[in-house]
C-alpha positions in Angstrom: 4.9 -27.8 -28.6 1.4 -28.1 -27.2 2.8 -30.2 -23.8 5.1 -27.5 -23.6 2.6 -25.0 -23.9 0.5 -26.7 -21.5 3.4 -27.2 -19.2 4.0 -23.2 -19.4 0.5 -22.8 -18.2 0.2 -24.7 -15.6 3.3 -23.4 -13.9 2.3 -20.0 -12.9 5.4 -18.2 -11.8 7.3 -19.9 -15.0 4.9 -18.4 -17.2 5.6 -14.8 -14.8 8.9 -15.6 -15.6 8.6 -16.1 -19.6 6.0 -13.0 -20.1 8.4 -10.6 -18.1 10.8 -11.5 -20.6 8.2 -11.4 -23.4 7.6 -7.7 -22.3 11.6 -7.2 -22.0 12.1 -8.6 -25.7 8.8 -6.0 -26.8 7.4 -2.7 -27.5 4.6 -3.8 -24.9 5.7 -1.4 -22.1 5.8 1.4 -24.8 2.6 0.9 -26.6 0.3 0.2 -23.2 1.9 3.3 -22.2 0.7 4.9 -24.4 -2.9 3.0 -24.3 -2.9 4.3 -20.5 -2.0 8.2 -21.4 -4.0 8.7 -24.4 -7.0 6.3 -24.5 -7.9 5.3 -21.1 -9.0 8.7 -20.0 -11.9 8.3 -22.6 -12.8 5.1 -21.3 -13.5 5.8 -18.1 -14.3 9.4 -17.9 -18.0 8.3 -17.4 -17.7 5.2 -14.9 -17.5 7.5 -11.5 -20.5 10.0 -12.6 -22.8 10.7 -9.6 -20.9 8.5 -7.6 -19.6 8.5 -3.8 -17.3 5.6 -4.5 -15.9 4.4 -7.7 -15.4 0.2 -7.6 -13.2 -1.3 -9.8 -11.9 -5.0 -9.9 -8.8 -6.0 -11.8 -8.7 -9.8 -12.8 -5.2 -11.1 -13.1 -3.9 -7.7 -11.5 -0.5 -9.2 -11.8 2.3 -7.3 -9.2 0.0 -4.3 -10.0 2.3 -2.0 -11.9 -0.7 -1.6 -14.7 -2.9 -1.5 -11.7 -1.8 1.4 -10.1 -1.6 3.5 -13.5 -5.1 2.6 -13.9 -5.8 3.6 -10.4 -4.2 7.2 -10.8 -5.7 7.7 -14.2 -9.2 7.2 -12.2 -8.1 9.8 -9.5 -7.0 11.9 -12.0 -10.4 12.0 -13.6 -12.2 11.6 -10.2 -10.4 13.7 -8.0 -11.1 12.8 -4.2 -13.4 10.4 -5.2 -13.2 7.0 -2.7 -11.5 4.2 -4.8 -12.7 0.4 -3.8 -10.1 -1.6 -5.8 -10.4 -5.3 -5.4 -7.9 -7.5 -7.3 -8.5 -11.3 -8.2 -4.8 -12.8 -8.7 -4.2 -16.9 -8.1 -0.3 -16.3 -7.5 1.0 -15.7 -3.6 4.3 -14.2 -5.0 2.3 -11.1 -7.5 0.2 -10.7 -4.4 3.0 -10.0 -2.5 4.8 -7.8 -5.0 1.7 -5.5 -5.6 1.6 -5.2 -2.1 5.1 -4.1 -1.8 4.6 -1.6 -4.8 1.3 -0.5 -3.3 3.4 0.6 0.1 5.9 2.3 -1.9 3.7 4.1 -3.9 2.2 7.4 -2.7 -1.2 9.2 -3.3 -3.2 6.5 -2.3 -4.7 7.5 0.5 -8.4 7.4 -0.9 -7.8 4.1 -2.3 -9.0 0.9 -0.4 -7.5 -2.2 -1.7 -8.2 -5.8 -1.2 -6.3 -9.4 -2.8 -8.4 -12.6 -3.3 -5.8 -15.3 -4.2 -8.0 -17.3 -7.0 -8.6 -17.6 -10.4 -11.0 -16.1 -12.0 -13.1 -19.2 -12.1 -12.9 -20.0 -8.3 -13.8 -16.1 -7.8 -16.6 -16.4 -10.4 -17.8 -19.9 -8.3 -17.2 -18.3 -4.7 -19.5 -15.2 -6.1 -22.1 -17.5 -7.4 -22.4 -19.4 -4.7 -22.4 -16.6 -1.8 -24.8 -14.8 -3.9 -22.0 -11.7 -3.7 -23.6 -10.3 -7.0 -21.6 -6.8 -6.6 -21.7 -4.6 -9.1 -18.7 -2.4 -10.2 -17.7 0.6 -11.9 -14.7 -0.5 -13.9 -13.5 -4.3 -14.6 -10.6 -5.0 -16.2 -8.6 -7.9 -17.8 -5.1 -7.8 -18.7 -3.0 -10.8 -20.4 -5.2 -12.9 -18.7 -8.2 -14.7 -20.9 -5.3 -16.9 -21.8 -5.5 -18.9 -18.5 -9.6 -19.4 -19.5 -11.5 -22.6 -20.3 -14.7 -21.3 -21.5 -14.2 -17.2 -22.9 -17.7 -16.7 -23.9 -18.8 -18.0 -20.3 -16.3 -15.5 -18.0 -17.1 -12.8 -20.3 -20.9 -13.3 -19.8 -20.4 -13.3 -15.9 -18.3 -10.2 -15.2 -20.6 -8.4 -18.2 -23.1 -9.2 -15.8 -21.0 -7.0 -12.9 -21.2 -4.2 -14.4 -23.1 -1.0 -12.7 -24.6 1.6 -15.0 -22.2 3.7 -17.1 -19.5 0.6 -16.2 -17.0 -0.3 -18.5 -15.0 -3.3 -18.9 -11.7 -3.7 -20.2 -9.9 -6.5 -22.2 -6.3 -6.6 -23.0 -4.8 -9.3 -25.4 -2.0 -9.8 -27.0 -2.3 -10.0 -31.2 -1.6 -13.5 -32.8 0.7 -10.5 -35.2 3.2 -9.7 -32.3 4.1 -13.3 -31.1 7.2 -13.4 -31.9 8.9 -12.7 -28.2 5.8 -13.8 -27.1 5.4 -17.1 -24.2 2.0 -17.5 -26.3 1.7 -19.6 -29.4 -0.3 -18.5 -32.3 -2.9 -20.8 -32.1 -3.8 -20.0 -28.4 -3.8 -16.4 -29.0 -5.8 -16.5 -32.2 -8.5 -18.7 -30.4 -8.9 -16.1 -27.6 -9.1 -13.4 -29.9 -11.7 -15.0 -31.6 -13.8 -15.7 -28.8 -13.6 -12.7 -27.4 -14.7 -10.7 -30.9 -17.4 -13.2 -31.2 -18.9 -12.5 -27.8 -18.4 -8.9 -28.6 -20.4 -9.3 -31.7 -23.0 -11.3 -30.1 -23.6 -8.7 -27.0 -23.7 -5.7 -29.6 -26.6 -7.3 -31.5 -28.1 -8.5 -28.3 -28.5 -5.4 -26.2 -27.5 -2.7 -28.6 -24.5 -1.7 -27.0 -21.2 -0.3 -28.3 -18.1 -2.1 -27.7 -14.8 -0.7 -29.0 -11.9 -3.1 -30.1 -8.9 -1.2 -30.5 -5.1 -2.0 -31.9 -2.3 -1.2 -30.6 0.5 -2.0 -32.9 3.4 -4.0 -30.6 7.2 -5.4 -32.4 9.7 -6.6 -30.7 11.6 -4.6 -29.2 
């Protein structure tokens, strides 16, 4: 099981491949749904105060469908607001696939996209070693800590990228909803665990609230 899992890993579009069918097989679709309509807007309805442009970057943006939801959520709460939307994705073939659905997609006209095609790692490296400290309004991080070495690490460098009022978003799936799921448990419960504890840690360190939030998911 844990070649097989490694195998699944390091073949990108296989593990595309196994998640779609993960979210086929799921009430994933449903329940991030509803994440989008009914908690988001709370999230962010700070992040673009007193701003002339709103930056967000998405890390594993995937083909972008979540993306874009995101991105109209934002213009919804930010109306006419510039939008600089950078996306750090290590697969050619989502690339292209978010770029298809970006030109299908309408009501994007204030919205300025850009692809880097690395992992968060290399992007974290190129930054570091350009000295490219931006900052940005909005990161976030869907289905994607899986693919990450050292959690505690990432999290403390895109923490770091945050502008005032920021927010930054993680998405995970449960080590409870796993059964349709191309994850085993043990992965899953060692992300979530990392990621709490790194939560816990930055709340006592700096004081600051950060929310974890359930959404129940079955198969579907």
């Amino acid at each position: 099981m844990a070649s097989s899992m490694r195998s699944l890993f390091s073949d990108h579009s296989r593990y595309v491949e196994s998640f779609r069918r993960f979210l086929n097989n799921s009430t994933e679709h449903q329940c991030m749904q509803e994440f989008l309509d009914k908690k988001l807007p709370g999230i962010i309805a700070r992040i673009g105060d007193k701003k002339s442009e709103i930056k967000i970057l998405s890390i594993g943006g995937g083909a972008g469908e979540i993306d874009l939801q995101i991105l109209a959520k934002v213009q919804d709460q930010f109306p006419g607001v510039p939008i600089n939307n950078e996306v750090v994705e290590p697969s050619a073939e989502q690339i292209a696939k978010y770029k298809e659905f970006v030109a299908k997609s309408s009501n994007l006209e204030n919205i300025k996209f850009a692809w880097h095609k690395e992992t968060s790692s290399e992007y974290q490296n190129r930054v570091m070693e350009n000295k490219e400290l931006q900052k940005w309004d909005f990161i976030h991080m869907i289905q994607m800590l899986y693919y990450v070495k050292d959690i505690p690490a990432t999290l403390k460098f895109f923490h770091s990228l945050l502008a005032p009022s920021a927010k930054i978003l993680i998405v995970l799936v449960s080590v409870l909803t796993l059964t349709c799921s191309p994850l085993n448990s043990k992965q899953t419960n060692n992300c979530l665990a990392s990621v709490t504890t790194w939560m816990s840690n930055r709340n006592q360190c700096l004081g600051q609230a950060m929310e974890k939030i359930w959404i129940p998911l079955t198969p579907g």
